[in-house]
Backbone as CSV, one residue per row, in Angstrom:
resi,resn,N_x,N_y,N_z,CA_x,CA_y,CA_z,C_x,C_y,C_z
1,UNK,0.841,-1.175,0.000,0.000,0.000,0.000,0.893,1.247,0.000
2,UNK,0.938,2.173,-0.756,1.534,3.351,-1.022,0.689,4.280,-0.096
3,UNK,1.769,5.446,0.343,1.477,6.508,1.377,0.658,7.608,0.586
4,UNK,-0.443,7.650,1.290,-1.242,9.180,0.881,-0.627,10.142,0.706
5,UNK,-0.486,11.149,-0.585,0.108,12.599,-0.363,-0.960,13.547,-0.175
6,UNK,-0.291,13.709,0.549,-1.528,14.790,1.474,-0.988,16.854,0.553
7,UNK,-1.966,17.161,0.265,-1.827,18.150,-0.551,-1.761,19.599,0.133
8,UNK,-0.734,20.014,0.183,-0.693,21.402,1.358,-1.684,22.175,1.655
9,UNK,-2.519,22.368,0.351,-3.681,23.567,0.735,-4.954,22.499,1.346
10,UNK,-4.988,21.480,1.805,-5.721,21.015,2.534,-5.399,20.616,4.119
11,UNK,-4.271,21.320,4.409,-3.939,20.913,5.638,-4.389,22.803,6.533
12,UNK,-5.139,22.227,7.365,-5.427,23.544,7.965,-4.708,24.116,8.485
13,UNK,-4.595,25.139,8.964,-3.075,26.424,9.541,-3.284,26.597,10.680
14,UNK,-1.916,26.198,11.311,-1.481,26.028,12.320,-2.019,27.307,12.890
15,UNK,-2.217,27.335,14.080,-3.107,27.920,15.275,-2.749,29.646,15.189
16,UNK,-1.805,29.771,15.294,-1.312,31.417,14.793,-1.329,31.855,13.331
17,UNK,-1.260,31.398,12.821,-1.781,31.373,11.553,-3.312,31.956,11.533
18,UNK,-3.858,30.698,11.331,-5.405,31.342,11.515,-5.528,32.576,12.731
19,UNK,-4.839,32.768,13.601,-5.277,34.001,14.638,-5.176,35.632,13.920
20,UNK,-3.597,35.122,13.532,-3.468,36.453,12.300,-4.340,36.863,11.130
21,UNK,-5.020,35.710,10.444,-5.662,35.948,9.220,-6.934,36.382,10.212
22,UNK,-7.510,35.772,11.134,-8.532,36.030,12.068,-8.537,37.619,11.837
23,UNK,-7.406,38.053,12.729,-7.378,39.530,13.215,-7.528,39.951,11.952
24,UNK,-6.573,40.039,11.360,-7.019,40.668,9.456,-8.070,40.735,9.810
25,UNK,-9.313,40.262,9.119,-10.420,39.983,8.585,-11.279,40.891,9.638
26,UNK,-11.217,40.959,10.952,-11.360,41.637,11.517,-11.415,43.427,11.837
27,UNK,-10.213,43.239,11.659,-9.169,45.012,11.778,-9.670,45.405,10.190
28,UNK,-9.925,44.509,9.390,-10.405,45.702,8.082,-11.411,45.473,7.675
29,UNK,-12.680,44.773,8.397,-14.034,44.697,8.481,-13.939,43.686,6.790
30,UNK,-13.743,42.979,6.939,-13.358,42.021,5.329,-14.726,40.946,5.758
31,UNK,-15.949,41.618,5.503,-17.141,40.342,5.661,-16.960,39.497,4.634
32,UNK,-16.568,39.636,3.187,-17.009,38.607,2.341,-15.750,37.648,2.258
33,UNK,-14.465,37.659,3.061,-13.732,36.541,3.224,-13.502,35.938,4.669
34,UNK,-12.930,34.957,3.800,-12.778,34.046,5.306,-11.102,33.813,5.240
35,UNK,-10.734,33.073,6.366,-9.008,32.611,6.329,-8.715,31.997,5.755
36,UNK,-9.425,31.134,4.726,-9.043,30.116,4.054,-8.996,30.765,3.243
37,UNK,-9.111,32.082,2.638,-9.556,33.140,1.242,-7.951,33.505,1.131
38,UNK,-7.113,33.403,2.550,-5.886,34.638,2.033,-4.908,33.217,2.473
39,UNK,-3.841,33.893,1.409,-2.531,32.724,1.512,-1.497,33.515,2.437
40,UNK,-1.049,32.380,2.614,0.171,33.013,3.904,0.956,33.611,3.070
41,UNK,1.175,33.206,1.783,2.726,34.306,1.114,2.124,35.329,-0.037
42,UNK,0.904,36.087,0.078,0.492,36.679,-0.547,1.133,37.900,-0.300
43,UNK,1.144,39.078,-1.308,1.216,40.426,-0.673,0.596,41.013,0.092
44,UNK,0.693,42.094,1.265,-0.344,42.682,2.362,-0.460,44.022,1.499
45,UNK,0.686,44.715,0.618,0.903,46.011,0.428,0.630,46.049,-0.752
46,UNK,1.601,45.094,-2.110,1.918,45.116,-3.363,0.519,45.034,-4.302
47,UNK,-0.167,45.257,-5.397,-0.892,44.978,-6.261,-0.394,43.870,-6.462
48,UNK,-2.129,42.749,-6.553,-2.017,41.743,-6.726,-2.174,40.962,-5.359
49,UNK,-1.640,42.065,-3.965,-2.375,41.412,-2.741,-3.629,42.530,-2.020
50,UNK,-3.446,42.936,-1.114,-4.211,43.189,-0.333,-4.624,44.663,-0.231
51,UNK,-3.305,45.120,-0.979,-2.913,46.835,-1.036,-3.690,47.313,0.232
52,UNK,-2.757,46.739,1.425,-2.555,47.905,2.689,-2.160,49.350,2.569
53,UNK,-2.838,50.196,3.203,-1.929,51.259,3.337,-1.807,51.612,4.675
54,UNK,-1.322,52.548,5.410,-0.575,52.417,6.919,-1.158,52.955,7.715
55,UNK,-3.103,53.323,7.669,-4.137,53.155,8.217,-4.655,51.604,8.466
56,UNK,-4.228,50.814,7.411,-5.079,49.673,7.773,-3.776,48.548,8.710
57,UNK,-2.395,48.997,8.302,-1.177,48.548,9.178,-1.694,49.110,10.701
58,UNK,-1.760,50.050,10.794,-2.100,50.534,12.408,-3.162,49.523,12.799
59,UNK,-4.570,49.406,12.168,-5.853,48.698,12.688,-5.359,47.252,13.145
60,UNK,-4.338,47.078,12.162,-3.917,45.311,12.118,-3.589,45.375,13.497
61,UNK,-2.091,46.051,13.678,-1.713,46.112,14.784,-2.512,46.343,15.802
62,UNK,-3.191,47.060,15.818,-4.135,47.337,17.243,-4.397,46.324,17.300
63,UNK,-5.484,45.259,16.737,-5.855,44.119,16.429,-4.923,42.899,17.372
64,UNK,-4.157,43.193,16.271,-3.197,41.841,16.900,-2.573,41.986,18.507
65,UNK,-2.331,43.115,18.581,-1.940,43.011,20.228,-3.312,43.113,21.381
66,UNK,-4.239,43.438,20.431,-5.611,43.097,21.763,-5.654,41.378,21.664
67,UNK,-5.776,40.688,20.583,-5.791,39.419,20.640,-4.981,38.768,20.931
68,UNK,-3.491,38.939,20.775,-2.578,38.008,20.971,-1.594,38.639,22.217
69,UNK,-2.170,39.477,22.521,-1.148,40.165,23.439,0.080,41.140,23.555
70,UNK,0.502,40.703,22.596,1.817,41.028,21.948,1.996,42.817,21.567
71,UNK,3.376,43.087,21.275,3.194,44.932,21.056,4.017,44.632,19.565
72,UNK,3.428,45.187,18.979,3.274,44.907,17.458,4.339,46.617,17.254
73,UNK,5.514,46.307,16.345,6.187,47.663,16.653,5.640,48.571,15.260
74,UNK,6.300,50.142,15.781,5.819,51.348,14.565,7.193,51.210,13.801
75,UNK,7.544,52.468,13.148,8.665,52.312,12.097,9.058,51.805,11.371
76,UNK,10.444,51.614,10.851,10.830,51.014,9.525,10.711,49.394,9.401
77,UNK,10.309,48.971,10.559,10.480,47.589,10.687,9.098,47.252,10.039
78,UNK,8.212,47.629,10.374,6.554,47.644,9.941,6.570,47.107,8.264
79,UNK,6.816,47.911,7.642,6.302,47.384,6.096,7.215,46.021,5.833
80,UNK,8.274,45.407,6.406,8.773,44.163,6.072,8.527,43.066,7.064
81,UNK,7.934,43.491,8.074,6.744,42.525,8.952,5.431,42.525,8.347
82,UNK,4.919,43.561,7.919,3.456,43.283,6.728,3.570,42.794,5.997
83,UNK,4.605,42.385,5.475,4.742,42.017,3.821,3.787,40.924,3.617
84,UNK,3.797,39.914,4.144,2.533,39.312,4.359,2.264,38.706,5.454
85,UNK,0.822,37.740,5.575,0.572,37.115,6.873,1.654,35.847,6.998
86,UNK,2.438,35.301,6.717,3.234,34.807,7.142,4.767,35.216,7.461
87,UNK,4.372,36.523,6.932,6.152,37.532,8.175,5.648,37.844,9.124
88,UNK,4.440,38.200,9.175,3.697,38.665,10.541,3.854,37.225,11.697
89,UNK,3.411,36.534,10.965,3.284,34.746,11.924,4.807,34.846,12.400
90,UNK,6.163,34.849,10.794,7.584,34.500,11.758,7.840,35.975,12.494
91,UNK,7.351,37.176,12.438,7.620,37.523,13.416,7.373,37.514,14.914
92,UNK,5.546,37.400,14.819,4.791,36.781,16.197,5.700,35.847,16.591
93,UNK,6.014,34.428,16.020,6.610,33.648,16.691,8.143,34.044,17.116
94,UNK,9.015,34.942,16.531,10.034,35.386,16.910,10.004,36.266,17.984
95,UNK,8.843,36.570,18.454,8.648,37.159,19.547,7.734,36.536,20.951
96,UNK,7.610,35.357,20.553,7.365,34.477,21.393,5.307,34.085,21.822
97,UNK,4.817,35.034,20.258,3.692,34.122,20.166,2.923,33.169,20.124
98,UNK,1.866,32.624,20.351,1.452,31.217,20.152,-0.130,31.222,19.489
């Protein structure tokens, strides 16, 4: 019997993962998607993703540190932690999120 390949976009996202896309969806009032709608390596800023601008970076952040606790920083560091929801995740976790 040969091993199932299990196909990545069917494996659900790990727990911070979904918290981040959570908060998204949240912080920019996004009713007609869900977390399964946005990919972890999409753009947050660029055409073609999400085209943030640094009203909706602030909301995120507010967001994410009421939910996860965490202090989400301002400055130059900001637009290469947005870049998408999965720099946001390795940064949460580089800062000791869960």
């Amino acid at each position: 019997m040969s091993p199932t390949a299990v196909d990545p976009a069917d494996e659900a996202p790990d727990t911070l993962t979904l918290k981040v896309k959570e908060a998204l969806i949240r912080a920019l009032l996004l009713t007609d998607i869900t977390p399964a709608d946005l990919a972890d390596d999409a753009p947050l800023w660029a055409d073609g993703g999400m085209k943030l601008d640094s009203v909706d970076a602030i909301e995120l952040a507010v967001e994410l540190e009421r939910t996860l606790g965490v202090r989400m920083p301002d400055g130059e560091e900001t637009r290469e932690i947005y870049a998408s929801i999965g720099s946001i995740v390795a940064y949460l976790r580089a800062q000791g999120a869960r």
